[in-house]
gemmi code that builds the backbone of each chain (N, CA, C; Angstrom):
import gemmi

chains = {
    "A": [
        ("UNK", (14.321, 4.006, -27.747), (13.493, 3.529, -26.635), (14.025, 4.114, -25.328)),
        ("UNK", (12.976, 4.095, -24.499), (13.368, 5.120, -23.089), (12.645, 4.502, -22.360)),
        ("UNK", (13.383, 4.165, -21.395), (12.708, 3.533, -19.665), (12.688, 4.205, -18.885)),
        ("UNK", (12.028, 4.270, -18.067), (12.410, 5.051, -16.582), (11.946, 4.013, -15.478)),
        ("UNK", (12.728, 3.988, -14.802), (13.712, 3.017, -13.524), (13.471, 3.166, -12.516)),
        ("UNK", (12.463, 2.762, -11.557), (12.402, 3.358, -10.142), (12.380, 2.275, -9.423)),
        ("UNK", (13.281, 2.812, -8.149), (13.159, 1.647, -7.107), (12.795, 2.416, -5.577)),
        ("UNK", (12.282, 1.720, -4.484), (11.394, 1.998, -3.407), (11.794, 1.462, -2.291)),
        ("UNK", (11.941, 1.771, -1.355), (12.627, 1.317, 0.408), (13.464, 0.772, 0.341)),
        ("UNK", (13.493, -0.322, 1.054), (15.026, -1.197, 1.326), (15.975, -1.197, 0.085)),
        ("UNK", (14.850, -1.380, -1.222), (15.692, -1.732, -2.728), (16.263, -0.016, -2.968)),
        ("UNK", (15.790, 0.732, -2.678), (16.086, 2.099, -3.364), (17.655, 2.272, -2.351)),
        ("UNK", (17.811, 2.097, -0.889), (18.833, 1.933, -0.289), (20.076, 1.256, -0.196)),
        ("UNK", (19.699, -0.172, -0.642), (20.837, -0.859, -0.815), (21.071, -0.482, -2.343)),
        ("UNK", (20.333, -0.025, -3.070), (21.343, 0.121, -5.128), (21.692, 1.495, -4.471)),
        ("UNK", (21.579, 2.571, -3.708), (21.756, 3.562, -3.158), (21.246, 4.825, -4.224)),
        ("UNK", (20.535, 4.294, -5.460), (19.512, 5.092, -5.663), (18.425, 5.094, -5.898)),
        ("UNK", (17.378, 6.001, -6.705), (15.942, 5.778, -6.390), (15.522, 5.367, -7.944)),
        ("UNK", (16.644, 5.400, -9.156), (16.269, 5.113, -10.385), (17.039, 5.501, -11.365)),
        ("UNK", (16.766, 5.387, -12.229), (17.860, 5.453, -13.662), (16.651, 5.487, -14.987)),
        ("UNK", (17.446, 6.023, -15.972), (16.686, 6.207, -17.028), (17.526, 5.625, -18.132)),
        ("UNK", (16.817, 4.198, -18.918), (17.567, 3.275, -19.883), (17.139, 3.940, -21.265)),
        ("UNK", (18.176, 3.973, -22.337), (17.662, 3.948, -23.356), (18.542, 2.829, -24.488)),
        ("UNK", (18.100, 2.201, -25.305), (18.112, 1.469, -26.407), (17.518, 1.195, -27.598)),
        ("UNK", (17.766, 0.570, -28.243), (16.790, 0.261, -29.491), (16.034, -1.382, -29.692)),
        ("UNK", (16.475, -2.228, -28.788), (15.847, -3.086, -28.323), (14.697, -3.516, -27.615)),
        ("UNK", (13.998, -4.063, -27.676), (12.811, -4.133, -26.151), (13.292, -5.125, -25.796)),
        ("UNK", (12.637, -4.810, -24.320), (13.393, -5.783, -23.498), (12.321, -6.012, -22.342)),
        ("UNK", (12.593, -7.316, -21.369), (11.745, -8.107, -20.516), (11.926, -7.499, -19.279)),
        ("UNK", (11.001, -7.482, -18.182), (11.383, -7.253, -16.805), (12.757, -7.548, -16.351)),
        ("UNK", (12.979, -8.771, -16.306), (14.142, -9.739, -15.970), (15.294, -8.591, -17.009)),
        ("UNK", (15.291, -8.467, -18.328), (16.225, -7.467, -19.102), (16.677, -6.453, -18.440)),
        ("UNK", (15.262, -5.284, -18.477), (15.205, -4.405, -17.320), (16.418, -4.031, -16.094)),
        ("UNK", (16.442, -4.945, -15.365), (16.551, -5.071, -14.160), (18.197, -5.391, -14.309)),
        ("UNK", (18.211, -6.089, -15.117), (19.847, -6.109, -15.241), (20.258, -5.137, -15.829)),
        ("UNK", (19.978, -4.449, -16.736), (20.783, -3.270, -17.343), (20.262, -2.237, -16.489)),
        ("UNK", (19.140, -2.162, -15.398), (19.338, -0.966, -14.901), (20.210, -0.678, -13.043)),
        ("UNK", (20.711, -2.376, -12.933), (21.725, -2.672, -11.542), (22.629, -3.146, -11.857)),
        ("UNK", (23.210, -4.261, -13.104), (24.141, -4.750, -13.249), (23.959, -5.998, -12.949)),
        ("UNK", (23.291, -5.938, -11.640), (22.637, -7.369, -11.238), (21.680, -8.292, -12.554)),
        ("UNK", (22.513, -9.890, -12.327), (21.939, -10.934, -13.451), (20.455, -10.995, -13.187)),
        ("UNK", (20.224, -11.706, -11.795), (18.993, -12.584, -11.356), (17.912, -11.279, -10.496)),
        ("UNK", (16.916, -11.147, -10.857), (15.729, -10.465, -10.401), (15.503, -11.370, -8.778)),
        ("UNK", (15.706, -10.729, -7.762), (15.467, -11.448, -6.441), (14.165, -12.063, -6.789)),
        ("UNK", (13.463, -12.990, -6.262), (12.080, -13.635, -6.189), (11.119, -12.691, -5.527)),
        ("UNK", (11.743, -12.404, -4.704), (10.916, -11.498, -3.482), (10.564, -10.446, -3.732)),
        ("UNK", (10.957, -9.613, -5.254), (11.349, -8.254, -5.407), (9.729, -8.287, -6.353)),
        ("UNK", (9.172, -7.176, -6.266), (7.558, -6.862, -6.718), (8.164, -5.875, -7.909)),
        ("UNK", (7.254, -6.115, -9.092), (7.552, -5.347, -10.311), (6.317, -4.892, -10.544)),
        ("UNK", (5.781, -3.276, -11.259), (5.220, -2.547, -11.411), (5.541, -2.178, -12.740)),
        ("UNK", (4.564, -1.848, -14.094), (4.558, -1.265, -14.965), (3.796, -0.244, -15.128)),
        ("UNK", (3.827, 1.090, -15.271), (2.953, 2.081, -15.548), (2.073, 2.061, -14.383)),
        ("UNK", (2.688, 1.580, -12.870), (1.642, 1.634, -11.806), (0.534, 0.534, -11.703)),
        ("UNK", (1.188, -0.436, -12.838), (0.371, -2.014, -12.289), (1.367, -3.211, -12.152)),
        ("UNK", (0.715, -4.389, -11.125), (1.595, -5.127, -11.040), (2.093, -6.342, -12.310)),
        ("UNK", (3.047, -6.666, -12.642), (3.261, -7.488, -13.947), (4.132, -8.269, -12.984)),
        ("UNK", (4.196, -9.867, -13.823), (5.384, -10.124, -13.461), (6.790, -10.100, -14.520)),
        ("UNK", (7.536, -11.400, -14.212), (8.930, -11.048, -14.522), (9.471, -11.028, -15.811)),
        ("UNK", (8.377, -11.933, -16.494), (8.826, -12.094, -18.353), (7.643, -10.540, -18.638)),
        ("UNK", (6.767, -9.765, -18.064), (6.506, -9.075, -19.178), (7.419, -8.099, -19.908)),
        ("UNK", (6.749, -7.608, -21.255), (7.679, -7.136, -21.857), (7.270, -5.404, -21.576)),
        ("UNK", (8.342, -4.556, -21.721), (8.689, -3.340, -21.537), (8.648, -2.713, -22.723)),
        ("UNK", (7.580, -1.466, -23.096), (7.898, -0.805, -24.124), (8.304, 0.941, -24.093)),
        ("UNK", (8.626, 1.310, -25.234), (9.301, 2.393, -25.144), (8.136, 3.551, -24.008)),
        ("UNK", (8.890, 4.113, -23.532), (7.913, 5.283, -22.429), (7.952, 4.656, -21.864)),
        ("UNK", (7.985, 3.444, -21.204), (7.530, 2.560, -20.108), (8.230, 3.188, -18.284)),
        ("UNK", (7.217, 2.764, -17.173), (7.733, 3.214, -16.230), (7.892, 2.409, -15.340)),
        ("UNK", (9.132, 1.824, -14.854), (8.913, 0.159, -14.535), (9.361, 0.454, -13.131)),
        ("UNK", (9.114, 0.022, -12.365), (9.071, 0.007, -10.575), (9.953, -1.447, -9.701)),
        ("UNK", (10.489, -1.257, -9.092), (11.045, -2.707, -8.450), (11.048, -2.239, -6.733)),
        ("UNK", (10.624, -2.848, -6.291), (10.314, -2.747, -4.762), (9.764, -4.300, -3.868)),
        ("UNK", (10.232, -3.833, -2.413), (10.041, -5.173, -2.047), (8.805, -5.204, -1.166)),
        ("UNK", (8.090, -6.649, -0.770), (6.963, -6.909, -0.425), (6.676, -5.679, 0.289)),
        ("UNK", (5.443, -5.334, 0.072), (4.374, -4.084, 0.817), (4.219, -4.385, 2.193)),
        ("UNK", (4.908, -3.473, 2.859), (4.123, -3.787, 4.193), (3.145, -2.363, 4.745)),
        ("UNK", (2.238, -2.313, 4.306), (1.235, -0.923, 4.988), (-0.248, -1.716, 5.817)),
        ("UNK", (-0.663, -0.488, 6.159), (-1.704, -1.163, 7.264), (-1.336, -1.057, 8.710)),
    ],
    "B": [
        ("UNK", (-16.986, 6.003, -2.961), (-15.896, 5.525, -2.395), (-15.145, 6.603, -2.556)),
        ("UNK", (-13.980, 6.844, -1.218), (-13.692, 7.775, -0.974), (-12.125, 7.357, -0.366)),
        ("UNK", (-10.916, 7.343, -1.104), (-9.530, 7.192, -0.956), (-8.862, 8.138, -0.053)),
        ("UNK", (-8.402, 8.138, 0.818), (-7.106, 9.725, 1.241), (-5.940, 9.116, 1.802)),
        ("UNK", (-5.160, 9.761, 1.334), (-3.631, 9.771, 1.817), (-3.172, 11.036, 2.986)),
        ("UNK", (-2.896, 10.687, 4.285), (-2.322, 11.849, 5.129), (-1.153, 11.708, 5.317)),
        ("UNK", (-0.497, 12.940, 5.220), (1.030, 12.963, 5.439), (0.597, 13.385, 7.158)),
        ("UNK", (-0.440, 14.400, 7.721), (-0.651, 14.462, 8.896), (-1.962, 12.971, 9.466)),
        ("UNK", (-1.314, 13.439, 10.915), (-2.243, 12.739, 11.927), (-3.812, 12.952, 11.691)),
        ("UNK", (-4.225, 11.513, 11.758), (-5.730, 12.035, 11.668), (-6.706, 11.567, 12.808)),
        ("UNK", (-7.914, 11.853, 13.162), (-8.775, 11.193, 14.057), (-9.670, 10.135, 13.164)),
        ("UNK", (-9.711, 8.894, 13.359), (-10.578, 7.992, 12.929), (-11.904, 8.527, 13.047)),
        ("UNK", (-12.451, 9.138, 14.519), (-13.535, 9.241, 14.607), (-14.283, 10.375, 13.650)),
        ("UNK", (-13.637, 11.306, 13.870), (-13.955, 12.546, 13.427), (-13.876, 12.332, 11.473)),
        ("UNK", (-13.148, 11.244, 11.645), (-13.602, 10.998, 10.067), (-14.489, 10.317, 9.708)),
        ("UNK", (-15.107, 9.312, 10.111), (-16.141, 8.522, 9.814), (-17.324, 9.701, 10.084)),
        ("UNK", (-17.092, 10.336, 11.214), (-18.140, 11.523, 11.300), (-18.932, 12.253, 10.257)),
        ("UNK", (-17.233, 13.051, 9.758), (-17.357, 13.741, 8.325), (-17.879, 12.928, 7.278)),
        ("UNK", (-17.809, 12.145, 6.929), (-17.902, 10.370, 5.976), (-19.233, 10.604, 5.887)),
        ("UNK", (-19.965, 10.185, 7.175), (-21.120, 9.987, 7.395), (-22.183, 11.254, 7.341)),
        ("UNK", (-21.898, 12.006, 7.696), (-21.975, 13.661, 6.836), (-22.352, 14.101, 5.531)),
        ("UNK", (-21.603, 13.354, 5.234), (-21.294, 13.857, 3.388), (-22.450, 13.246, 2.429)),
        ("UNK", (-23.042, 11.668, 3.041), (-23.798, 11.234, 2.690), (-24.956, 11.006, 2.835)),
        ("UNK", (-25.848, 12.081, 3.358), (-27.162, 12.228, 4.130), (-28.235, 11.155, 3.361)),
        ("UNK", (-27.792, 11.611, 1.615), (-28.717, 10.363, 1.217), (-28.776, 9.362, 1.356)),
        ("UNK", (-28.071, 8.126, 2.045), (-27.763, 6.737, 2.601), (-28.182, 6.767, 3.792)),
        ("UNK", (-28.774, 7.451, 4.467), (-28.882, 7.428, 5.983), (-29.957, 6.340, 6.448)),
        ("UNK", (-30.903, 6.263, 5.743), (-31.714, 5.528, 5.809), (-31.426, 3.814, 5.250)),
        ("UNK", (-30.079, 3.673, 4.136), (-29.868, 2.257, 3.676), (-29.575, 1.792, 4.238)),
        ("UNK", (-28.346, 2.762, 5.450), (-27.244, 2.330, 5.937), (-28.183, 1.505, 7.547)),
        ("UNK", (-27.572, -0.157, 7.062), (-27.820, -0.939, 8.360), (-26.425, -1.441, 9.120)),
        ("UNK", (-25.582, -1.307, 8.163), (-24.655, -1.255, 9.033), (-23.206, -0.723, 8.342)),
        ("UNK", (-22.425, -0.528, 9.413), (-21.232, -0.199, 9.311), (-20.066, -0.691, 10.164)),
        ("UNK", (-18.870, -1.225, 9.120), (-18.154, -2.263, 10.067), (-16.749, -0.748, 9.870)),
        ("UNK", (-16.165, -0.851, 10.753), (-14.743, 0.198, 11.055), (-13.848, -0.403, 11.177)),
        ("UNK", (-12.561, -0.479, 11.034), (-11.158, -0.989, 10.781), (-9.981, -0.036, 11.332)),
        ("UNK", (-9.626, 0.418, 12.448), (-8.388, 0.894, 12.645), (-7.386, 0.370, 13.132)),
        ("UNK", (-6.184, 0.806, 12.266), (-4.737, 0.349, 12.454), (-3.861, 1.094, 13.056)),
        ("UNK", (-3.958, 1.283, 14.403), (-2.587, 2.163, 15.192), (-1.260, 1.281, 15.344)),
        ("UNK", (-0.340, 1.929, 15.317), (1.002, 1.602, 15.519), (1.640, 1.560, 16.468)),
        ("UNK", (2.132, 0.081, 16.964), (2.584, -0.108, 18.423), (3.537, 0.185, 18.757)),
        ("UNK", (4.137, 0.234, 19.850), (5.718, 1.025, 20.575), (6.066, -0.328, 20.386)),
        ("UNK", (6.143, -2.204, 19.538), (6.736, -2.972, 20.002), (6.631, -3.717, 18.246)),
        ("UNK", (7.577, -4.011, 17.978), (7.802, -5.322, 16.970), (9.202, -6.007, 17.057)),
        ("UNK", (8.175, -7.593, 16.728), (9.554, -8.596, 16.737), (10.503, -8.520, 18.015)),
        ("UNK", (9.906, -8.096, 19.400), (10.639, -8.353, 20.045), (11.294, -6.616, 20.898)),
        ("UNK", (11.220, -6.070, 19.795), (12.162, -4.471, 20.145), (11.206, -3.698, 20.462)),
        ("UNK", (11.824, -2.534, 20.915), (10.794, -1.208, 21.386), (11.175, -0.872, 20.198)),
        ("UNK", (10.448, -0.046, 19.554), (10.004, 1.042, 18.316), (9.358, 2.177, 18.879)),
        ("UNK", (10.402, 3.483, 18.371), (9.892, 4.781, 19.240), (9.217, 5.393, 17.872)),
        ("UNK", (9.699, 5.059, 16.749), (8.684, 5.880, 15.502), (8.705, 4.903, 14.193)),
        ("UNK", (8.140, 5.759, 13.242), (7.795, 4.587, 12.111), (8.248, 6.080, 10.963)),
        ("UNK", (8.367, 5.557, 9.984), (8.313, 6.229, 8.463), (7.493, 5.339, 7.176)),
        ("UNK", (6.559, 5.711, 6.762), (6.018, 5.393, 5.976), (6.306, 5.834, 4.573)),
        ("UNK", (6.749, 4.542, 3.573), (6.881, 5.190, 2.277), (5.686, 4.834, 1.625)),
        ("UNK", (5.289, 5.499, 0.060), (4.655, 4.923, -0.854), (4.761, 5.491, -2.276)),
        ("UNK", (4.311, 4.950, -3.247), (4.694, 5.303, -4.055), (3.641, 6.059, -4.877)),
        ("UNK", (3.729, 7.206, -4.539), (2.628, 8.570, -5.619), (2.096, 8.056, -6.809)),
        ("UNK", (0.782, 7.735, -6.592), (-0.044, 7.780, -8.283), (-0.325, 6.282, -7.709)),
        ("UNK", (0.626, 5.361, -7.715), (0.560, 3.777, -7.628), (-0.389, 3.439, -6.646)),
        ("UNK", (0.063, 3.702, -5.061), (-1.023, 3.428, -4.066), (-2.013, 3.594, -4.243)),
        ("UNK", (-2.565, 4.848, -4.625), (-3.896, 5.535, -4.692), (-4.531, 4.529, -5.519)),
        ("UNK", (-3.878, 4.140, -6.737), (-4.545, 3.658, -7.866), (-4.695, 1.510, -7.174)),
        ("UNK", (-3.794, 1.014, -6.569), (-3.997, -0.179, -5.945), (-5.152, 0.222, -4.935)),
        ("UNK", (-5.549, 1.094, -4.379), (-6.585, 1.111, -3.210), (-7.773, 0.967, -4.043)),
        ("UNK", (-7.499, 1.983, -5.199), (-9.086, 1.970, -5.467), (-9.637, 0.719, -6.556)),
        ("UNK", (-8.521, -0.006, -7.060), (-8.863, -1.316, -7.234), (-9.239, -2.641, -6.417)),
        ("UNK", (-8.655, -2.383, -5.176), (-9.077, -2.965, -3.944), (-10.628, -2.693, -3.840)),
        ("UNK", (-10.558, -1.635, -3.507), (-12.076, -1.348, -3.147), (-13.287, -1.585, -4.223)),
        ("UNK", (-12.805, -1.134, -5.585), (-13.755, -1.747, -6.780), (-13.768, -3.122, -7.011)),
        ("UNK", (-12.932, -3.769, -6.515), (-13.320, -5.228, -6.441), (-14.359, -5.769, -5.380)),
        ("UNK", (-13.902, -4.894, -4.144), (-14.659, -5.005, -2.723), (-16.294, -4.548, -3.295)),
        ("UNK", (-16.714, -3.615, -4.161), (-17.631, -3.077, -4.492), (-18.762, -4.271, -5.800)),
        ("UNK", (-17.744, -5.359, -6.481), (-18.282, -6.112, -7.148), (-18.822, -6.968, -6.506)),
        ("UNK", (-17.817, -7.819, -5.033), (-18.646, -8.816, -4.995), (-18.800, -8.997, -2.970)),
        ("UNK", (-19.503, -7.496, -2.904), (-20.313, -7.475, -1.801), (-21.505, -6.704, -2.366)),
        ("UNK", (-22.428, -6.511, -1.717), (-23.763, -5.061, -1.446), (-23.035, -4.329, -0.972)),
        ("UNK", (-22.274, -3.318, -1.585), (-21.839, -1.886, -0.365), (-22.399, -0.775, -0.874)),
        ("UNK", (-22.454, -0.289, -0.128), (-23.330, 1.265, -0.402), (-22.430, 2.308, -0.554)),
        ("UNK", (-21.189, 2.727, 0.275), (-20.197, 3.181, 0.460), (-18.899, 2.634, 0.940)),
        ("UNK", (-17.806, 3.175, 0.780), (-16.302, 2.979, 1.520), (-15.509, 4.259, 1.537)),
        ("UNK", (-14.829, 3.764, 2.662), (-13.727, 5.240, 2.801), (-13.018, 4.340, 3.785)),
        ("UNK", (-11.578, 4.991, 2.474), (-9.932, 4.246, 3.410), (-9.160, 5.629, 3.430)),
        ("UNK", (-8.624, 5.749, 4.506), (-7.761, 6.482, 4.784), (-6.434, 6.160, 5.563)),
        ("UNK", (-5.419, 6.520, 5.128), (-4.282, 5.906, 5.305), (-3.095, 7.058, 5.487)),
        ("UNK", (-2.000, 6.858, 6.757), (-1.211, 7.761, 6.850), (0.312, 7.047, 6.105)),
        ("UNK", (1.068, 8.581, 5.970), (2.134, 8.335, 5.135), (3.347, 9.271, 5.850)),
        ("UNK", (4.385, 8.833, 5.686), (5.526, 9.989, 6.599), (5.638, 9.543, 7.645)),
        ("UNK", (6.205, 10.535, 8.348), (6.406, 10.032, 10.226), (5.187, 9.862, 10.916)),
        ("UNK", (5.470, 8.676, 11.529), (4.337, 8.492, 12.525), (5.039, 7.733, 13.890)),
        ("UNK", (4.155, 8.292, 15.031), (4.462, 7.634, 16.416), (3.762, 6.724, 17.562)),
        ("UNK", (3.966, 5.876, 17.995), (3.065, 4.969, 18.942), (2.136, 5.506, 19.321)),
        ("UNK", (0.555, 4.798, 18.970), (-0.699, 5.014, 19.201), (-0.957, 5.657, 17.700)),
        ("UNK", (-0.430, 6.224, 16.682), (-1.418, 7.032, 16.116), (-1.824, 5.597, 14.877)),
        ("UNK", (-2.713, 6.471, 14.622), (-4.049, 5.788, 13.603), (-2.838, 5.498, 12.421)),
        ("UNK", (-3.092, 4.396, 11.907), (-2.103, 4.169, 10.476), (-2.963, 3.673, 9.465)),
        ("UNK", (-4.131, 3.532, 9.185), (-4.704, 3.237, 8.403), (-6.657, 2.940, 8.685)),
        ("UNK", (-7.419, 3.859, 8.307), (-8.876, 3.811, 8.984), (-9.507, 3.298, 7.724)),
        ("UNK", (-10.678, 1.888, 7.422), (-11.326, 1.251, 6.791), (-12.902, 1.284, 6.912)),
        ("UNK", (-14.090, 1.781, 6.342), (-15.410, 2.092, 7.076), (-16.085, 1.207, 5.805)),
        ("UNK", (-16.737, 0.552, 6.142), (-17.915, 0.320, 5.180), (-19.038, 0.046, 5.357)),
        ("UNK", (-19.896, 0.425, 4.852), (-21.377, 0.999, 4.964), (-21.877, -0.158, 4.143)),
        ("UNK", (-23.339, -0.915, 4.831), (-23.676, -1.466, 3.800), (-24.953, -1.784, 4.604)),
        ("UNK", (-25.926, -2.326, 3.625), (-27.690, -2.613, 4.520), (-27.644, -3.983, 5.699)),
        ("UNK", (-26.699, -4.853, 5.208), (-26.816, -5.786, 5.949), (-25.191, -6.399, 6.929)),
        ("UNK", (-25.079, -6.830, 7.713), (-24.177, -6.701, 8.514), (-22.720, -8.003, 7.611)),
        ("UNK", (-23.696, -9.232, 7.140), (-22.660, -9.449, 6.828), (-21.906, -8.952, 5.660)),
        ("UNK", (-22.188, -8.132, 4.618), (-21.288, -8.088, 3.646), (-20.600, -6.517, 4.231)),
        ("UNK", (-20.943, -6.002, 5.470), (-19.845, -4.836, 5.983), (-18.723, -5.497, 6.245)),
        ("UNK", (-19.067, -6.614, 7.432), (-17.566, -7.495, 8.104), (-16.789, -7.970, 7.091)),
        ("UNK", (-17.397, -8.751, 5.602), (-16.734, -9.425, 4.790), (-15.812, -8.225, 3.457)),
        ("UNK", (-16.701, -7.456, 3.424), (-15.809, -6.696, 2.756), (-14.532, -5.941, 3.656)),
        ("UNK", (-14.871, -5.362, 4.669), (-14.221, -4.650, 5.400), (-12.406, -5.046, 5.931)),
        ("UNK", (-12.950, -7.045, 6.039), (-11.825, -7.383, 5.878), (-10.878, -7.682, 4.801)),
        ("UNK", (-11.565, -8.163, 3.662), (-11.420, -8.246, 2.000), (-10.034, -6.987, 2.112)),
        ("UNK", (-10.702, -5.811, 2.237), (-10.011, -4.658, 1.334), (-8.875, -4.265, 2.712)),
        ("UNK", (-8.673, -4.263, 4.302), (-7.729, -4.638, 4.950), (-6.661, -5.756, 4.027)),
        ("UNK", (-7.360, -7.032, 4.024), (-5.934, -8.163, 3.581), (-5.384, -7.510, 2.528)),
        ("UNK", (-6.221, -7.461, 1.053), (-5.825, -6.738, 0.297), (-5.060, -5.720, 0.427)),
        ("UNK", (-5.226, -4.680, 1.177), (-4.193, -3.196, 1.810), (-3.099, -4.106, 1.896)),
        ("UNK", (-3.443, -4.935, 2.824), (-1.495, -5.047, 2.991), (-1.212, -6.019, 2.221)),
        ("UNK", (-1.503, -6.584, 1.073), (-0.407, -7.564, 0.612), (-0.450, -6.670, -0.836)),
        ("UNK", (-0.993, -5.765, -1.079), (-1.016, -5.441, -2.354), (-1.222, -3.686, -2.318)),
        ("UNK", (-0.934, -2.979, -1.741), (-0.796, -1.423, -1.672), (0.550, -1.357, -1.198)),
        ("UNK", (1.524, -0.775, -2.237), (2.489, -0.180, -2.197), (2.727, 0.991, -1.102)),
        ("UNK", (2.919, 0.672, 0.472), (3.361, 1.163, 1.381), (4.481, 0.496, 1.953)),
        ("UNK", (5.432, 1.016, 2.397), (6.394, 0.123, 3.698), (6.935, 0.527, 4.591)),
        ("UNK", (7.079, 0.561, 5.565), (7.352, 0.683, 6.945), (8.531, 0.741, 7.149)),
        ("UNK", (9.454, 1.977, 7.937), (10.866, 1.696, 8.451), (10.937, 2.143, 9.301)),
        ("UNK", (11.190, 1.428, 10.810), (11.377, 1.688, 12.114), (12.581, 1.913, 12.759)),
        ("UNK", (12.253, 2.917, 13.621), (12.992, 3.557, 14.350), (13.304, 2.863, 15.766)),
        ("UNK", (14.004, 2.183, 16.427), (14.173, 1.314, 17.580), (14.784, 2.100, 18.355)),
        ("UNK", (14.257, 1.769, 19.628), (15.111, 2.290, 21.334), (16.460, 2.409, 20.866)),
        ("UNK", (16.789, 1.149, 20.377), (18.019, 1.407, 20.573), (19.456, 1.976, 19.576)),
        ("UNK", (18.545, 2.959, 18.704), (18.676, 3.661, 17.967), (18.805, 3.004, 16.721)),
        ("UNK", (19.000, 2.416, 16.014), (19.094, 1.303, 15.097), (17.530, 1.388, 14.247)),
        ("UNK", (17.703, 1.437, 12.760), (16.783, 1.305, 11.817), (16.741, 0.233, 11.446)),
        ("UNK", (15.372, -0.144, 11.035), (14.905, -1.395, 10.409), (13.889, -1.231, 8.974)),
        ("UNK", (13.707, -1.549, 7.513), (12.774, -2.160, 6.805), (11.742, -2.782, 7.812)),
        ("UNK", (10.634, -2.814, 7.593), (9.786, -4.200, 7.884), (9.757, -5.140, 7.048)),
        ("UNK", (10.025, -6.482, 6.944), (10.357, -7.104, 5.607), (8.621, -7.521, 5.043)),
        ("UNK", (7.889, -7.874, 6.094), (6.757, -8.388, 5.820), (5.705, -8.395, 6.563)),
        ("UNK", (4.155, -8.013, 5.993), (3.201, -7.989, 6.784), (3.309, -9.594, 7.608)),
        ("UNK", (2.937, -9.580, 8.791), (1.855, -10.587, 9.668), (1.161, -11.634, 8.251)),
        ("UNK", (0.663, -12.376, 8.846), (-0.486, -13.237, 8.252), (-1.937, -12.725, 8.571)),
        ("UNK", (-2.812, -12.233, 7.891), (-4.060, -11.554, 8.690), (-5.149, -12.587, 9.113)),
        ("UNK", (-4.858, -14.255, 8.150), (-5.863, -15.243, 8.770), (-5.069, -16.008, 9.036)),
        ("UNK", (-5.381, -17.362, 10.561), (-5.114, -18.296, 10.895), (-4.625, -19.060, 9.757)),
        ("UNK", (-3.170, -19.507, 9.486), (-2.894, -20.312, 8.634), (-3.071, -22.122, 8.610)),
    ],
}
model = gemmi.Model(1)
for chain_id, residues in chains.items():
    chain = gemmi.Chain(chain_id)
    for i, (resn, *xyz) in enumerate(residues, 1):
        res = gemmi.Residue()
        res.name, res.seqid = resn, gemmi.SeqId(i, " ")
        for name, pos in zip(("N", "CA", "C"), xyz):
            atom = gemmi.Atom()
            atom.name, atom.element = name, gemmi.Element(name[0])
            atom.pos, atom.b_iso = gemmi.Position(*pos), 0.0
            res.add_atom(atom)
        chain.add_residue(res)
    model.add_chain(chain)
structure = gemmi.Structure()
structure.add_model(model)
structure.setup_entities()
């Protein structure tokens, strides 16, 4: 199984990068995700999750190819 | 319906122009048209702001706008839309985001027009990082409220 990891503004700055690429033989949950791809336990509340370029939230599940996004509230306009 | 992303400056006017151009066959549906522009002020929260940087995320935005707008398209009468939206550096006064919608009757222009605005900002993957007088960068953490709470 293969993830690919992207993170966006403030979040891409403070992990000080823009993503990582997971692999395992497990599937695993947003909340999973997110810890094996920062180290970090708890998914901030505030933090917006994206699968394949749609929004999901925090229990969905992740499958192999998957392209999972973490970024914080949108501000455009 | 008609999406664009500018990394350059654009003229609002001169786009609704072109817009309105393109679609000679509506000329006659079209009773009205409500417009939406978003320029960017020299002031937030208090500070001077001499520039802005706009991020977003390739493939994603594009694809949240035009679900915005296909929703905007289910449950109004619209005839047409066109959003255009800047990305990259930008500086006080310029256009940051232009909204047009065309439709026969006036109210479902105003009601959609604002629909797919709120929508833009709580749900299109853009964000804002400012540049302050006093040299100092900022995130924007969060849009405004767009209705009276």
């Amino acid at each position: 199984m293969s993830i690919k990891v992207r993170y966006f503004a403030s979040l891409k700055e403070s992990l000080g990068c823009d993503g990582v690429e997971l692999s395992g033989a497990e599937s695993l949950t947003v909340q999973q995700v997110w810890s094996q791809a920062t180290g970090q336990i708890t998914l901030p509340d505030n933090i917006l999750v994206a699968v394949n370029m749609a929004y999901v939230d925090q229990m969905a599940e992740i499958t192999d190819g998957d392209e999972v996004a973490f970024f914080p509230p949108v501000t455009g306009g | 319906m008609i999406i664009k992303l500018s990394a350059e400056a654009f003229e609002p006017f001169e786009e609704v122009k072109r817009f309105q151009e393109q679609q000679a066959e509506l000329a006659g549906a079209v009773g009205a048209t409500s417009i939406f522009i978003g320029t960017m002020r020299d002031f937030n929260d208090g500070d001077s702001v001499v520039s802005m940087s706009l991020e977003y995320y390739p493939g994603m935005t594009e694809r949240q706008l035009e679900m915005i707008v296909t929703e905007a398209l289910e449950r109004w009468v619209v005839l047409n839309v066109l959003v255009v939206h800047r990305v990259g550096d930008i500086s006080p006064g310029d256009p940051i985001v232009l909204v047009v919608v065309e439709t026969s009757h006036r109210g479902d222009a105003f009601d959609a027009c604002r629909f797919i605005m709120e929508a833009l900002k709580s749900k299109a993957p853009f964000w804002k990082k400012e540049q302050l007088a006093s040299q100092q960068s900022r995130w924007v953490e969060n849009n405004s409220k767009g209705y009276a709470p």
